[in-house]
N, C-alpha and C positions, 0 to 999 in steps of 0.2 A: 504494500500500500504506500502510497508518496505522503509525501509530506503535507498534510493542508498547504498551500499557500494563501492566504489570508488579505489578501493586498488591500481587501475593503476595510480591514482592520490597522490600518497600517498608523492611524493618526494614532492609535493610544502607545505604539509601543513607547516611548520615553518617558508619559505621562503616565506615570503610575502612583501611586497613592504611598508615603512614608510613610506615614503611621496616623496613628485616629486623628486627624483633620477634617474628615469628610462621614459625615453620619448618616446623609441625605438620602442615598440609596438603602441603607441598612436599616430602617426602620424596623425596630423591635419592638414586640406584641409583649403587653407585659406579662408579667407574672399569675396575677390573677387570672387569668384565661384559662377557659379548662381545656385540654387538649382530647382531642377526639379521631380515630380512623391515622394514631399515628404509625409513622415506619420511622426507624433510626436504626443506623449504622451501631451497633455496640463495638467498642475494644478500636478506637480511633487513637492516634497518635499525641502525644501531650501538644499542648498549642503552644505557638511558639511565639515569638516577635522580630519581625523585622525592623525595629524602631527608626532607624535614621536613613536606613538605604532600601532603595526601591528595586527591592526584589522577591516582592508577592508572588509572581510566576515561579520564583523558585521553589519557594515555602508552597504553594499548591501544590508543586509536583513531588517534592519529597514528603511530603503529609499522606500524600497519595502510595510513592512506592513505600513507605516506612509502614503504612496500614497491610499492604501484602505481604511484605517482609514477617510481621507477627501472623499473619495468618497462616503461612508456610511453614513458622518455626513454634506456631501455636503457643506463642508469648503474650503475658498481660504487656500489651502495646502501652499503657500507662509507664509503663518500667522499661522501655527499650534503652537500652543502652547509648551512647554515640559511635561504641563499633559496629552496631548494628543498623547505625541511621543513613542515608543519604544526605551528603553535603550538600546543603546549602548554597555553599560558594562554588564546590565541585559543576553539579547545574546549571549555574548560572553560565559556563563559557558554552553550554549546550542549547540555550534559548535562539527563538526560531530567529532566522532571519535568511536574505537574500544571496548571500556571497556563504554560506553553508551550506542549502541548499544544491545552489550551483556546484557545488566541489566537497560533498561532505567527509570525503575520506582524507582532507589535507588539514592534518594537524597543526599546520599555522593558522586556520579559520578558528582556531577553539583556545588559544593560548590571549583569553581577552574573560575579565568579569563582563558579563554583558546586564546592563542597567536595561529594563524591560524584555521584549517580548511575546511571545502566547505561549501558555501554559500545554495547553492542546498540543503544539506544534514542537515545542522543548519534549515535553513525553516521547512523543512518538519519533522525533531525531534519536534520542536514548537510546530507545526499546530498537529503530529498525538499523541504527547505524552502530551502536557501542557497545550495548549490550553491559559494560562496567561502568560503573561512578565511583568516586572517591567516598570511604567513609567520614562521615563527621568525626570522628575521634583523629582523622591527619589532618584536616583543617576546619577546628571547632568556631564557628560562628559567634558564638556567645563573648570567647574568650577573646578571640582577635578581636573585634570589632568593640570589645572592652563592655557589654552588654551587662546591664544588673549595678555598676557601679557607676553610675552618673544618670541622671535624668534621662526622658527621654529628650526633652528641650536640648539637653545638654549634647548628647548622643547625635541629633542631627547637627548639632552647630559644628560639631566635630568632622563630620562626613564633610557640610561644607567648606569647612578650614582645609581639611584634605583634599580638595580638590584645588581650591585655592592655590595650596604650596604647590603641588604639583602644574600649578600653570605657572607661578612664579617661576619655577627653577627653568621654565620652557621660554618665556618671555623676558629671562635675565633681567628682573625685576631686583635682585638681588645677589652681591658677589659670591656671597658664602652657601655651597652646597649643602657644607656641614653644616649649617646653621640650621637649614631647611630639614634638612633627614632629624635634628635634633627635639624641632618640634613635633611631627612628627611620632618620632618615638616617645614623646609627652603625651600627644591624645591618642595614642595608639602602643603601650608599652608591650604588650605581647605580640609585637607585628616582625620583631626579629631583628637581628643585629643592624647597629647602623650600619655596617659595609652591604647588607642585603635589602637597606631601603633605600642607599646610594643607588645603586644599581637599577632598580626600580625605576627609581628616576628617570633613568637614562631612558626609558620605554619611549614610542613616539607616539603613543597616545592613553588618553588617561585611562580607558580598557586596560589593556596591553597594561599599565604602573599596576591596577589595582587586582590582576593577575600574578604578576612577579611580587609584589607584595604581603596577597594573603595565601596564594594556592602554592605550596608546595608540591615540587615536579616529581615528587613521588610517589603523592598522591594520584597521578595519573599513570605512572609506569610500573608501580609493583604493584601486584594482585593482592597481597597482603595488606594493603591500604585501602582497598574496593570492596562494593557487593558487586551482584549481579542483580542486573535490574528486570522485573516481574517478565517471566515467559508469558506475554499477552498482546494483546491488539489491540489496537486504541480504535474507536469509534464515535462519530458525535453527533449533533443534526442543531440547527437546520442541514440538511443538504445544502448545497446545490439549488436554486430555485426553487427550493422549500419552504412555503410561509405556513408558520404554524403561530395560532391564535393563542394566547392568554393562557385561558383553559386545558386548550391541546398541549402547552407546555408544563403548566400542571400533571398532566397526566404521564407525559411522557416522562418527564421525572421521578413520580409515583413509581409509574413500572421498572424503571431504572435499579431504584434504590430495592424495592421487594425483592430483585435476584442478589442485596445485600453488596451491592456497586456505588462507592463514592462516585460524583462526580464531582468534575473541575468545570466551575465557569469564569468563563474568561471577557475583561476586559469590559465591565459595568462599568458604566457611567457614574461616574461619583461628584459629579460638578454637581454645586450648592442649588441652584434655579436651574432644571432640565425643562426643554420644551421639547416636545414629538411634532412631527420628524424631527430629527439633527442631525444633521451629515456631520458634525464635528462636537468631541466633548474630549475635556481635559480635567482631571485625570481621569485614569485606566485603573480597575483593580482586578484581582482573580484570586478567589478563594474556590475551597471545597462543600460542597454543597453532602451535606449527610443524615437530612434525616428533613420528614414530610408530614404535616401536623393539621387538621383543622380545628383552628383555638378560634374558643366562643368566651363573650363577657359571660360574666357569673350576675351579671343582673339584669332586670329590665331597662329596655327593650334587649332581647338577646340580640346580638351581631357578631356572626361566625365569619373569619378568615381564614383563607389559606395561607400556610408557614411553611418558610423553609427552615432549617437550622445548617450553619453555614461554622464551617471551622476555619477560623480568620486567622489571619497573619498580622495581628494588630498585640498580640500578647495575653497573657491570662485572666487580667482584671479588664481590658475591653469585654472579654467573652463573660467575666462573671456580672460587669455593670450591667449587662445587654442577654440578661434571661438566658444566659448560655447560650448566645447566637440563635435564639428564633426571629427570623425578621417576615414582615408581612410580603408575600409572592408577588402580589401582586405590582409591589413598585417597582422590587428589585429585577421582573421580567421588564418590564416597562423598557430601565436600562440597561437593557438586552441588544435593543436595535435589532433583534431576532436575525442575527445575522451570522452567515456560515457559520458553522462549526466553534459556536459560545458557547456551548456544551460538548463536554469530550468525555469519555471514562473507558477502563479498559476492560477485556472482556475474555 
């Protein structure tokens, strides 16, 4: 099967959502609702955070192999290990794009972090071209990216500062390298010797720095570093000139989830004021979508909604502020744009 190409998708790849900024698509059904006719996914992966860098697509896709992984080795997926995780950062050189596509067997296409994406399309490059990803435990996310000790306020300001230095050092804004690589390894202390963020440096694009900086090249060449990513098939719909209603996408979901199948949806609309049509919205997000609920008020006048529950890349207190991710169906298809292949899962 090829790879979706996605072209009509193509405005969100950059635009992707950091962290809880954007609540507007995610509208959560509270608490008090009683839930009715529901399906959920049980034994899903710990939820994680992406706080300062945008790479949802990733955390989609490893939430997704990391749920098959326990189901294979019939582990409480709450307790998975980071030897047994899919990296993060590993992923991220494998998100979809045009010049991989084109030439997916040249190893210089993959030696870059890639900031965006489709989640859909990252999978299924995986699954039909690599087959191995690096384990979290050779380049742990949390730790590099300094995650859990600084805000997340703080955590993004740090991503931007890094980006920053690294144009500095390209723009000779500045004489001293070492000064650069110094801070640096101030907002980044586990990112590795200064001589190997010097180097980094030297990269010719901020991809390509923020590869040689957190991904370890052994995490791609020893097996010992790797899992093996799910023997399966990715599938998704719309088709192809496929328009599927509201409801229809309720349902197709419904059915999804009852043969006990996460899916990934990709690249919702999270801008603050959405109007239908929109040919253009900024930001992109993509979460996993796990579990199907009709939640009704507990008082008069009754009014039942359809819920999805979505396992976010926004961190654990987004998910426990927000009803553990039930958000109402109905908006979050909406920014859908019902368009190719926004639903993927594998089979």
């Amino acid at each position: 099967m090829k790879l979706l190409i996605l072209f009509s998708l193509s405005y969100f790849v950059n635009h992707q959502v950091y962290a809880k900024d954007y609540d507007s698509a995610l509208v959560t059904i509270p608490k008090e609702f009683s839930k009715n006719d529901t399906i959920e996914i049980k034994n899903m992966p710990p939820i994680r955070s992406q706080d300062g860098l945008g790479l949802c697509t990733s955390f989609a896709v490893s939430a997704l192999f990391d749920f098959y992984t326990c189901q294979a080795k019939k582990i409480d997926c709450s307790k998975i290990s980071p030897d047994q995780q899919a990296s993060v950062l590993g992923i991220a050189k494998y998100a979809e794009n045009t010049d991989l596509m084109d030439d997916p067997e040249n190893s210089n296409n993959y030696k870059k972090i890639r900031i965006g994406g489709m989640a859909g399309d990252t999978c299924m490059n995986i699954i039909n071209n690599f087959k191995k990803i690096p384990k979290e435990s050779c380049a742990p996310f949390d730790l590099l990216m300094n995650i859990n000790t600084t805000s997340i306020q703080n955590q993004k300001d740090n991503i931007v500062a890094l980006e920053s230095k690294y144009k500095m050092s390209k723009e000779q804004k500045v004489d001293c390298v070492d000064c650069i690589a110094d801070d640096i390894k101030a907002l980044f202390p586990f990112s590795g010797s200064k001589a190997k963020i010097k180097a980094a440096l030297g990269e010719p694009e901020y991809e390509k720095f923020l590869y040689s900086l957190l991904l370890p090249e052994k995490c791609n060449q020893d097996s010992k570093f790797q899992i093996t990513a799910p023997s399966k098939e990715l599938d998704y719909f719309p088709k192809e000139n496929e328009k599927i209603d509201r409801p229809g996408v309720v349902n197709k979901i419904k059915d999804i989830l009852k043969n006990g199948t996460p899916i990934i949806a990709d690249a919702v609309c999270m801008a603050e004021v959405f109007v239908e049509p929109k040919s253009k919205c900024n930001p992109g997000h993509s979460v996993v979508i796990s579990g199907y609920s009709q939640m009704c008020s507990t008082v008069k006048p009754i009014k039942c909604y359809d819920a999805f529950k979505v396992h976010n890349s926004w961190g654990q207190k987004w998910q426990d502020e927000n009803n553990d991710g039930w958000i109402l169906a109905d908006e979050f298809i909406k920014r859908t744009h019902n368009m190719i292949g926004t639903f993927s899962w594998l089979k």
